[in-house]
N, C-alpha and C positions, 0 to 999 in steps of 0.2 A: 504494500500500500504506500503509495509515493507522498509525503513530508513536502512542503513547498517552506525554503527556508527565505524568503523578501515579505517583507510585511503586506496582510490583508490590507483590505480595504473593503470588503464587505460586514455591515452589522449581525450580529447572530440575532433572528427573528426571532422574537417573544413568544410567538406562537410553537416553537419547535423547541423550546428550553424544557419543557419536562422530557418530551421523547428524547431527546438527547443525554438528558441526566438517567432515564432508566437503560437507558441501551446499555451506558457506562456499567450501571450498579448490576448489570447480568454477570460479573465478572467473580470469576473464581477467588474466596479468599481464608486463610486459615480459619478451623472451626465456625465458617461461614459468620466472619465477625464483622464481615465490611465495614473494615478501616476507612473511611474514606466521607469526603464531603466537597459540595461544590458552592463555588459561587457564581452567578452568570449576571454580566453584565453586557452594556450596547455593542461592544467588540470581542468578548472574550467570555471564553467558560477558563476559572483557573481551580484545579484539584487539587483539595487540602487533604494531607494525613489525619486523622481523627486517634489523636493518642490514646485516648480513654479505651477504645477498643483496640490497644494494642496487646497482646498476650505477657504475662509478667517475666515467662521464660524469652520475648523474642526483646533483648534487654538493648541491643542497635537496634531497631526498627527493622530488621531483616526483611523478616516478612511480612511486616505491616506494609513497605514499600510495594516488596515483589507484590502482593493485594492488589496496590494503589497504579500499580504500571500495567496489570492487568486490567483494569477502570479505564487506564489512561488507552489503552488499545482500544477499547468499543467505545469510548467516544471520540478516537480519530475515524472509527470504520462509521457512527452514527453521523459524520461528520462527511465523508464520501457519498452516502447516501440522499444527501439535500443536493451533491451535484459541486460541489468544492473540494479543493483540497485542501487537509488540513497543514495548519501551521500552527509548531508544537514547540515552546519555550521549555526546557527543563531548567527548576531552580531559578525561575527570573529575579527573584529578589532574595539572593543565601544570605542573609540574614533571617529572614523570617523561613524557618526550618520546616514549617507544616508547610507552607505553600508550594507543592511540587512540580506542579506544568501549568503551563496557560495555554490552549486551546482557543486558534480563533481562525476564522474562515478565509482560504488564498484565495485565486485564481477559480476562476468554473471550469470542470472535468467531470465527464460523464461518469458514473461507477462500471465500474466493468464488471465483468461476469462473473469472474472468480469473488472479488469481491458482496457481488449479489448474494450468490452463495456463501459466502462466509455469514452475514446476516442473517440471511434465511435458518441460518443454522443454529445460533445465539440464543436462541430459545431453549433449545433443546441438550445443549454442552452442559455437563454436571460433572461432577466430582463421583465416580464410579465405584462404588463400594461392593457390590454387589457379583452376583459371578455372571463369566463371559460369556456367549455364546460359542458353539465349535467355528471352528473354523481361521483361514489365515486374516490378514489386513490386506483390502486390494490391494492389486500392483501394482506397483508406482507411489505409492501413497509415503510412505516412509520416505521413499526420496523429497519426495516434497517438504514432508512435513522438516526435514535439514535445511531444505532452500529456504521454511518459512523462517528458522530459528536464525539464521544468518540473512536474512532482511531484515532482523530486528536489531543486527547485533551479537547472538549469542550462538551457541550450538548445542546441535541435538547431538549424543553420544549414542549409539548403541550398542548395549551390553552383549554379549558374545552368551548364549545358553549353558556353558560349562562353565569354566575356570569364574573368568569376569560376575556371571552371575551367584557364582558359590559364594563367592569372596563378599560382593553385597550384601547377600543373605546372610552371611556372619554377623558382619559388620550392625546391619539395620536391626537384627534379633538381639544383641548383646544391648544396642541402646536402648530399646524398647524395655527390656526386662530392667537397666536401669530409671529409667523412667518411671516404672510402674513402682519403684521404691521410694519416691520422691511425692511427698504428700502435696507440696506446693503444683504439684503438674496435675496429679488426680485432682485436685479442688478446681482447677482453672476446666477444665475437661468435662467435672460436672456441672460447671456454671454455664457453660455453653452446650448444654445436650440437652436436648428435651421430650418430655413423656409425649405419649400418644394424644395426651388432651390441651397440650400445648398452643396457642395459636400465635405467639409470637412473629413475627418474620425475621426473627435471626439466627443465630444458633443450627448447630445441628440435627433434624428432626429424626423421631424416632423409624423413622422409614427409610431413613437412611445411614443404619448403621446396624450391624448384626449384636444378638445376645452374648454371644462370644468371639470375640476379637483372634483367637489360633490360626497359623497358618495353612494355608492348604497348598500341595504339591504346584510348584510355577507361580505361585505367589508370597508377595512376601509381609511381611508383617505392617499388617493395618493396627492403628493407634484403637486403643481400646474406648469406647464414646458409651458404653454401658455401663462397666465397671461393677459387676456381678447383681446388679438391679432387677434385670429383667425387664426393663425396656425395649431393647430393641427390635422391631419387626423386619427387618432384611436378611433374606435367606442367602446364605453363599455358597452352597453347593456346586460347581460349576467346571469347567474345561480350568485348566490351566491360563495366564494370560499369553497372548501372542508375543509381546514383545516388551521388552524392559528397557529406559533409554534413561538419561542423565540430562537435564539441561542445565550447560556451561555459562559463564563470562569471561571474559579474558582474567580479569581480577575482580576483586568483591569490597567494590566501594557504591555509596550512594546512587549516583546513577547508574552503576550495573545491576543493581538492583530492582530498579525502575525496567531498564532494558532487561531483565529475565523475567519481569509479569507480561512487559508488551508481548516478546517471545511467546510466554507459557498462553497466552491467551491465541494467538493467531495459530498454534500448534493443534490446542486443544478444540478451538471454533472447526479448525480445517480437518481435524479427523469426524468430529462430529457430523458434519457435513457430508460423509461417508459413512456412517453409523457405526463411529468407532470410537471408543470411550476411553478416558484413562481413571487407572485410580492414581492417587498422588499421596507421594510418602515424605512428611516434610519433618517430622520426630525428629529421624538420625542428622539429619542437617542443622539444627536448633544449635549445638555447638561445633563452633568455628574448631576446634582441634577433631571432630569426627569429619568435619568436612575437608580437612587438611589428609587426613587418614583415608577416606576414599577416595581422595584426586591420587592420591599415591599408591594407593593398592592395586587400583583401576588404572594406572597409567594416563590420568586424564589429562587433555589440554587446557585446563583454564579451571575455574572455579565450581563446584557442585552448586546447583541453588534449587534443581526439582529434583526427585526420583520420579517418573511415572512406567506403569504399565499397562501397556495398553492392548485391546478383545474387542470382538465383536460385542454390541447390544443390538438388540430389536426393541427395545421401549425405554423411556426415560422417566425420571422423576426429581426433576431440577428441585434445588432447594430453595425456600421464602425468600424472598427481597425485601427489603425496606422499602416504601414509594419514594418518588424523587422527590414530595416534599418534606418528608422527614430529611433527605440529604442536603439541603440545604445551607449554608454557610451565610449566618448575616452578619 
């Protein structure tokens, strides 16, 4: 999706400021906390971090960011679809640390196809917990989905099914079962999971998360969002997942982090758009020495910021949104 870097000259129309703002909030974000908040004025939408909803473990804003650049990706794509290109400031004013990008309308350019389709798709992109369907990933699809991580900026990795993914599976098991000894991470995990009678629109729902969190053969360890309750209504009995992948930065500062949500969202929009889902392992990444430990184990190019794995699905069940006017920034 092409960045037009010479200043707009067109106003962002009032009439298109909520659709804009929910497009953004369809975006992928830890324990579905949406980080994130906007403010839209006569030339610009600019994306603020919402620290309150930052998690206590993610102590740099890690992934409150990666969140926040996943936001920042649907509304440059909400932002094609009025017929513009967008023009995207990262940090316009680093002093003020919440305010992350400013978003505001170039040039006229028709959206193109691929693009339409990414859209069409936004709906339906979720956080896949649940098990795969048989089968491989179209072909060609994986390729792409590399091309998309390297127009963002970052890369896709993918893990090799023997060695590279054994070595994962170590690595991500051993942090997990630390984790689970840590009270401060259980209380955060229960403050964001919620029962069947739940209607909040945030958090993660009970539909989307199994009663037992245990591995199953090609996958690897989901975070536990139950925590022996008996909550949770998602069954996981399933095929194995098709493919295991890493999304990289070159290094792990502020705006790489911004660049692996734009990444992680144009990745996961453009499998979904193919009916192909990822689950997303973001635990073993939480400490910067585990993630120094899989660039090295894995021989990787650049910095860990997602694990996903990704399977067929035939149906979805995206998780709540906040409306655009609770996101609001006055």
């Amino acid at each position: 999706m092409p960045e037009q870097a010479s200043r707009p000259t067109m106003p962002i129309p009032a009439d298109q400021v909520t659709y804009l703002i929910g497009t953004a909030a369809r975006a992928p974000s830890v324990h579905n906390t949406q980080p994130w908040r906007f403010r839209a004025g006569d030339g610009a939408i600019d994306l603020y971090a919402d620290p309150r909803r930052r998690l206590r473990v993610d102590k740099d804003g890690r992934e409150m960011l990666i969140s926040c650049g996943a936001a920042l990706f649907g509304l440059r794509l909400a932002v094609r679809s009025l017929g513009y290109l967008p023009v995207v400031e990262l940090f316009p004013d680093p002093p003020r640390l919440r305010l992350l990008a400013r978003v505001s309308l170039g040039e006229p350019a028709p959206m193109t196809a691929g693009e339409r389709q990414l859209l069409e798709a936004l709906p339906r992109r979720h956080t896949h917990r649940g098990p795969f369907a048989p089968g491989s990933v179209p072909a060609g699809l994986l390729a792409a989905l590399q091309h998309d991580a390297l127009a963002e900026g970052a890369t896709l990795a993918l893990i090799d099914r023997s060695l590279g993914y054994q070595r994962l599976a170590d690595i991500t098991s051993a942090a997990d079962r630390r984790q689970r000894r840590e009270g401060d991470v259980q209380e955060e995990i229960r403050h964001w999971s919620r029962d069947p009678d739940d209607r909040r629109r945030d958090g993660v729902p009970a539909a989307a998360f199994p009663t037992r969190g245990y591995p199953q053969p090609g996958r690897l360890m989901q975070r536990d969002f139950d925590l022996g309750r008996s909550l949770g209504l998602l069954q996981t009995e399933g095929p194995p997942a098709a493919v295991t992948a890493i999304l990289l930065t070159s290094v792990d500062h502020r705006a790489d982090w911004l660049r692996a949500g734009q990444a992680l969202q144009r990745v996961l929009t453009h499998a979904a758009s193919r009916w192909v889902f990822a689950s997303l392992h973001t635990q073993p990444l939480e400490n910067a020495s585990i993630r120094l430990l899989i660039r090295d184990r894995l021989s990787l190019p650049g910095a860990p910021q997602m694990i996903m794995q990704f399977g067929l699905a035939h149906s979805t069940r995206p998780t709540p949104r906040r409306s655009p006017a609770d996101l609001i920034e006055l």
